[in-house]
N, C-alpha and C positions, 0 to 999 in steps of 0.2 A: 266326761264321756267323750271320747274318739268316736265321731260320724265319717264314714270313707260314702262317696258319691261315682257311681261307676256308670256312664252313656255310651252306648253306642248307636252308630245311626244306621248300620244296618247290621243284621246277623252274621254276615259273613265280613265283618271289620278287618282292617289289616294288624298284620303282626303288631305287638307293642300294645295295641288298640282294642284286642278283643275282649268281652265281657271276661273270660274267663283268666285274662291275662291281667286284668287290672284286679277282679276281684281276689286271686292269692298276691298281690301286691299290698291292695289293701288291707287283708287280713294280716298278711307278710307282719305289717308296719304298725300295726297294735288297733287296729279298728276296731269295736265293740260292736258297733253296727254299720251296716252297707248298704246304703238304697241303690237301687239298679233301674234303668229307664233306658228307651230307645226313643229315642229321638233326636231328629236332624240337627245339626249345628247351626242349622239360618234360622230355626225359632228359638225365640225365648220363652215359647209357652210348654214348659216344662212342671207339671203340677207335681210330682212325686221329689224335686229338689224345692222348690217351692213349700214344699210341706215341712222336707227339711230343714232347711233356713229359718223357719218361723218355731220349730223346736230346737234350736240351737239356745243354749243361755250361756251367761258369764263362764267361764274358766273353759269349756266345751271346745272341742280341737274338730277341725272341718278339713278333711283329707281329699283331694283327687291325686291320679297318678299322673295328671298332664294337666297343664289348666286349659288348652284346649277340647279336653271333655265338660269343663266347666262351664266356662261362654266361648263364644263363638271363633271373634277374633281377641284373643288375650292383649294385646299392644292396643290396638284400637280403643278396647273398653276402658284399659286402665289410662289412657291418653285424654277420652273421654269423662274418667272421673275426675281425675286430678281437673282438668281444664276447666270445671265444675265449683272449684273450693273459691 
């Protein structure tokens, strides 16, 4: 299964950004299904990706159009996990 993940922080998002520009991206790209959420990039209290995440299983493909719809600061987090291992 193809999960595409589509955020925006407000309704009126910029070009590139807008709910309706990532979701025919995501569909574009073979997604099955698409969760959609508004919510700001400074939290991580994101329940609707959250839900996602935990129905993801083995073989299962996890889609955004930007990984800055994903988390917050991209560089930072992955900086932050590796410095982790």
């Amino acid at each position: 299964m193809n999960y595409g993940y589509a955020r925006v922080s407000t309704t009126k998002q910029g070009y590139g950004n807008s709910l309706e520009e990532q979701l025919s991206e995501l569909f574009s790209s073979g997604c099955d299904e698409v969760i959609e959420e508004k919510f700001s990039g400074k939290t991580n209290d994101r329940p609707q990706l959250k839900l996602l995440l935990e129905k993801l299983k083995e073989g299962d493909t996890f889609t955004v159009t930007k990984l800055d719809r994903f988390m917050p600061n991209p560089s930072r987090q992955i900086t932050d996990t590796t410095s982790q291992s």
